[in-house]
N, C-alpha and C positions, 0 to 999 in steps of 0.2 A: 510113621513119620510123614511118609504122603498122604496117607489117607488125612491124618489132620491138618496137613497145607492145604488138601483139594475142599474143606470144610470151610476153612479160614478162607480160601478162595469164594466158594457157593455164597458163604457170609456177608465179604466184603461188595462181592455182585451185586446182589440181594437189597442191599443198602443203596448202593448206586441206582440200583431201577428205581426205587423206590423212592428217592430224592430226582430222578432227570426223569423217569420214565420212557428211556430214550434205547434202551438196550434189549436184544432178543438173545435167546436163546445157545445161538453161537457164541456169545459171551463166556456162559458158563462152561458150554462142553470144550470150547478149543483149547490146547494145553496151551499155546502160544500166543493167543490172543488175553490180551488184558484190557482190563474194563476200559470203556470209553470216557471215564468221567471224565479224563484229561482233556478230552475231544469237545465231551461237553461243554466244560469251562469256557473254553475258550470261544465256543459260537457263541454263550451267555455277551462275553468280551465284547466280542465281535456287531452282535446286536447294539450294547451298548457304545462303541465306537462308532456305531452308524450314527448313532442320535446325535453324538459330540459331533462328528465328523457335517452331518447338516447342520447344527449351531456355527461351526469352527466355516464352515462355507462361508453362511451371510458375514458374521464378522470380517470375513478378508475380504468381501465382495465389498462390504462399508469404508472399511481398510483400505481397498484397494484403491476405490472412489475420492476417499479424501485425499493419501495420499496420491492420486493422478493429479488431481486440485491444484495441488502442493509444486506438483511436481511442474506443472503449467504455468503456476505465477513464479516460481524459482526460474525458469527458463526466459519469462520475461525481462529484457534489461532492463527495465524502469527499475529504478531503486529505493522513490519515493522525496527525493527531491525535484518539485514543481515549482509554481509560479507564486508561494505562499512565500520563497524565497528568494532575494535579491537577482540572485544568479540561480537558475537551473538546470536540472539536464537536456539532453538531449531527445529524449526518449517519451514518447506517450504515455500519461496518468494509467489508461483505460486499452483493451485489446479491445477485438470486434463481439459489438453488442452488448458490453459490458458498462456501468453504472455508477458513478460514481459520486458525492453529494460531501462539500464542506463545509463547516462553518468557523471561522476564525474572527479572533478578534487583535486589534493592536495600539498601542499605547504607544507616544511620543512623547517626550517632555522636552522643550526650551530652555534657555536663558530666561534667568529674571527681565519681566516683565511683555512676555509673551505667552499664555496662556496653551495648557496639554491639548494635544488632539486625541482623542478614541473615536475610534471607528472599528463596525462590524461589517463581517463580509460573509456573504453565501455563494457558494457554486455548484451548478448539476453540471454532470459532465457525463457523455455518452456516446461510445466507442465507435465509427463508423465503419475501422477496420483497425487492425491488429497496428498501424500507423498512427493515424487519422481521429483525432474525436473532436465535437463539438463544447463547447462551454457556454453555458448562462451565469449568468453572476448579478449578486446585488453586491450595493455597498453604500452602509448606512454612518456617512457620517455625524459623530454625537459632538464632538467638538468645536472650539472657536465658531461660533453662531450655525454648528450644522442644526437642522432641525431633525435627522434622523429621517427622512424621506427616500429611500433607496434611490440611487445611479444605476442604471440598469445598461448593461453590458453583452457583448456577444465575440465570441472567440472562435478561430480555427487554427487550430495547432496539428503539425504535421510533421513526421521523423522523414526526412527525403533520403537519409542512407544510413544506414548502420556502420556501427565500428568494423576495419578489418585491423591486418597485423602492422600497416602502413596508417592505415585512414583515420582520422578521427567522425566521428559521426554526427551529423547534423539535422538539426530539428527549428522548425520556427514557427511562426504565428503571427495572425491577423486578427489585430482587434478593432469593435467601434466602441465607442462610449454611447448609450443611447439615453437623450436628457432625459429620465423618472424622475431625474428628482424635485429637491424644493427649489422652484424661480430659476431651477436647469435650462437651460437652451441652447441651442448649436449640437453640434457631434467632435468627436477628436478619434482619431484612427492611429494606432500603434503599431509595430512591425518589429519584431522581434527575430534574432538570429542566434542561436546556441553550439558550439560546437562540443564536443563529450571525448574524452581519451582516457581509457585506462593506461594507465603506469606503472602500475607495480600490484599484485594481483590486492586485491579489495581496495586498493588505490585507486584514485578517478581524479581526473583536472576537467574545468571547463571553461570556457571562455567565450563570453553571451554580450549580445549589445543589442539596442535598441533606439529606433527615430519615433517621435510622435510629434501629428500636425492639430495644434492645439485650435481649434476654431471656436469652441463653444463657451460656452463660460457656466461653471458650478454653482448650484445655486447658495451654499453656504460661504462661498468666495465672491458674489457677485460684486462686479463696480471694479476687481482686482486688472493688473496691465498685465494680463499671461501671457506668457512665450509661444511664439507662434510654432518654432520649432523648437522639438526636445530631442536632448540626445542622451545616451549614455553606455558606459561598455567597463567591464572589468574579468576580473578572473575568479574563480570559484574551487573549491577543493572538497573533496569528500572520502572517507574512511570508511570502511562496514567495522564495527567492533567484532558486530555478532552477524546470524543471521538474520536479527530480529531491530540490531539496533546500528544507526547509521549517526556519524558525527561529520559536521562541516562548517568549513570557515570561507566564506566570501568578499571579495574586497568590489566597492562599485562606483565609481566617480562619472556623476549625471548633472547636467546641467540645470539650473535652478527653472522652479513654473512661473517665475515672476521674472519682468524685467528687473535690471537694477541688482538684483542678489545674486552672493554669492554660489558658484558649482557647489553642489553636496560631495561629498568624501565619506563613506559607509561602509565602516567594518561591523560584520555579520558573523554570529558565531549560532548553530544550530545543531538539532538533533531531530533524528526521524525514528520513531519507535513503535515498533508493528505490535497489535495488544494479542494478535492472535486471532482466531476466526470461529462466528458462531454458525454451523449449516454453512449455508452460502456468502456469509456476508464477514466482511476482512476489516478489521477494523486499525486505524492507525494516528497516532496525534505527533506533530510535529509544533516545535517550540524555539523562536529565536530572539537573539538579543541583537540590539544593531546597538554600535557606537560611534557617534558622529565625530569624526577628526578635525573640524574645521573651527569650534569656540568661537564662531562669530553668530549674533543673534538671530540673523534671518534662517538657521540652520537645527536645526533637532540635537540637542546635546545624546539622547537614546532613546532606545524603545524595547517593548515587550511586545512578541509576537505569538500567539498559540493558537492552534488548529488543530480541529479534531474531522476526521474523515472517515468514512462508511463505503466501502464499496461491493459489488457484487454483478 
C-alpha cells in the first residue's frame, strides 16, 4: 500500500515538473514535503497581478486626477449663477488662471405696437485669482433698428469676503461700456454690489443692486433722452436640485433708460445645468424667463434667455 502511494507520489511529481519545471529533487524523496505546484500557481497569480496591478495604478492615477478636478471645482462656492442673470451671486465665475467663454442669446417681446428686441452676447472671462477675474464682453444687438455691430465692454468683478456662520458674502464689479458699436459714443460705467447667504443647506438668498452713469448714447438707440442715472436692487433665491442642476427665482425693480418711462418690475425664473466635462474643459448652459409685472408699454411684457459656457 506504500509502495503504491510513493509511485502515485513519484507520478503526480513527475507531472508537476513537467508542466512548472520548477521542482528538484527534494520534492520527490522528502516524505513530508509535497509538490510545489500549489506554490507555483500562485506566483503564475502573482505575475499576472503584477500586470493588473500596473493597469489598476494608471487607472486610479486617471481617477485620481479627474476626481481631484472634481473635487476642486466642488469646493469652489461659485454655483454658476452669474451676470447672464438679473440678480447673481456672490462669488467669482472663474479661480486663478482659469478660462472662461459665453455666448448667450435673449429675446424680449412688448406690447402691441412696439417691436421684439434680440440680442446676442459674448464673454471671455479670465481668473486673476481664486477672487478676482477679468471680463470682455460683446453685445450685438439685432433688434428695434440694432444693426448688430457689437458694444464692446470691460468688467472687474471681485469676491471681498466669503460667507461665514454670521456673514453673508460679498462680491461686486466694475464695469465700462466701450462705444464698438454702430454710431456708439460716449462710455457709461456701472457698479455693482451682491451679497450671497446660505439658508438652509443647498438653500441660498441674495440680494444684489446696482448704479450706472449713463453718458453715452447706443448706437441703435441714438437721438433717445437716456437716463443719466440708473439704478436698481432686488432679491434673488437659488435651490441645488442636484449636483449637477441649480433652479432660481429672482425678483428686480430698476429704473427705466429713458426719461419719462416707467421703473421695470422683473420676475425671473431660471436654471443652471452642468453638461459635465470633456478633459479639461466643464461645460454648462443656463436658461431664463423674465416676466415683466408692470403692463404698461414702455416695459417688456417677457423674455427668453439662454446661454451656453465653456470653461477650463
Amino acid at each position: 500500500m506504500q509502495t503504491n502511494l510513493g509511485q502515485l507520489r513519484v507520478f503526480v511529481v513527475g507531472v508537476a515538473a513537467a508542466l512548472t519545471g520548477t521542482f528538484t529533487l527534494a520534492d520527490v524523496t522528502s516524505p513530508f514535503t509535497w509538490p510545489a505546484l500549489t506554490h507555483t500557481y500562485y506566483s503564475a497569480a502573482q505575475e499576472s497581478d503584477s500586470d493588473v496591478t500596473d493597469e489598476t495604478i494608471i487607472i486610479t492615477e486617471e481617477t485620481t486626477a479627474t476626481t481631484t478636478a472634481t473635487t476642486q471645482r466642488a469646493q469652489r462656492p461659485f454655483l454658476g449663477v452669474n451676470r447672464f442673470f438679473n440678480i447673481r451671486e456672490a462669488y467669482s465665475d472663474v479661480g486663478a488662471g482659469q478660462v472662461a467663454i459665453y455666448a448667450s442669446g435673449h429675446w424680449a417681446t412688448f406690447p402691441k405696437g412696439r417691436k421684439d428686441h434680440f440680442e446676442l452676447q459674448q464673454s471671455l472671462l479670465f481668473g486673476l485669482t481664486d477672487d478676482f477675474h477679468l471680463e470682455l464682453g460683446l453685445s450685438e444687438p439685432l433688434g428695434y433698428g440694432g444693426r448688430g455691430a457689437p458694444e464692446g465692454s470691460l468688467t472687474l468683478f471681485g469676491t471681498f469676503w466669503h460667507e461665514t456662520d454670521w456673514l453673508p458674502a460679498f462680491g461686486g464689479s466694475a464695469t465700462i461700456r466701450i462705444p464698438t458699436g454702430y454710431q456708439s459714443r460716449g462710455v457709461d460705467g456701472t457698479f455693482t454690489g451682491t451679497l450671497t447667504k446660505t439658508l438652509f443647506p443647498k438653500f441660498r438668498a441674495h440680494m444684489a443692486g446696482f448704479v450706472e452713469t449713463a453718458h453715452g448714447e447706443l448706437g441703435y438707440r441714438d437721438g433717445l433722452d437716456r437716463r443719466h442715472f440708473q439704478w436698481g436692487v432686488g432679491p434673488g433665491f437659488d435651490y441645488q436640485l442636484t449636483d449637477s442642476t441649480l433652479v432660481l427665482l429672482n425678483y428686480l425693480h430698476r429704473s427705466s433708460d429713458l426719461y419719462g418711462e416707467h421703473n421695470h418690475n422683473i420676475l425671473e425664473l431660471g436654471v443652471v445645468q452642468e453638461l459635465g466635462s470633456t478633459g479639461a474643459f466643464n461645460h454648462t448652459v443656463r436658461f431664463a424667463s423674465e416676466i415683466g409685472l408692470d403692463g404698461v408699454r414702455d416695459n417688456a411684457r417677457g423674455g427668453l434667455k439662454l446661454q451656453y459656457g465653456i470653461s477650463w
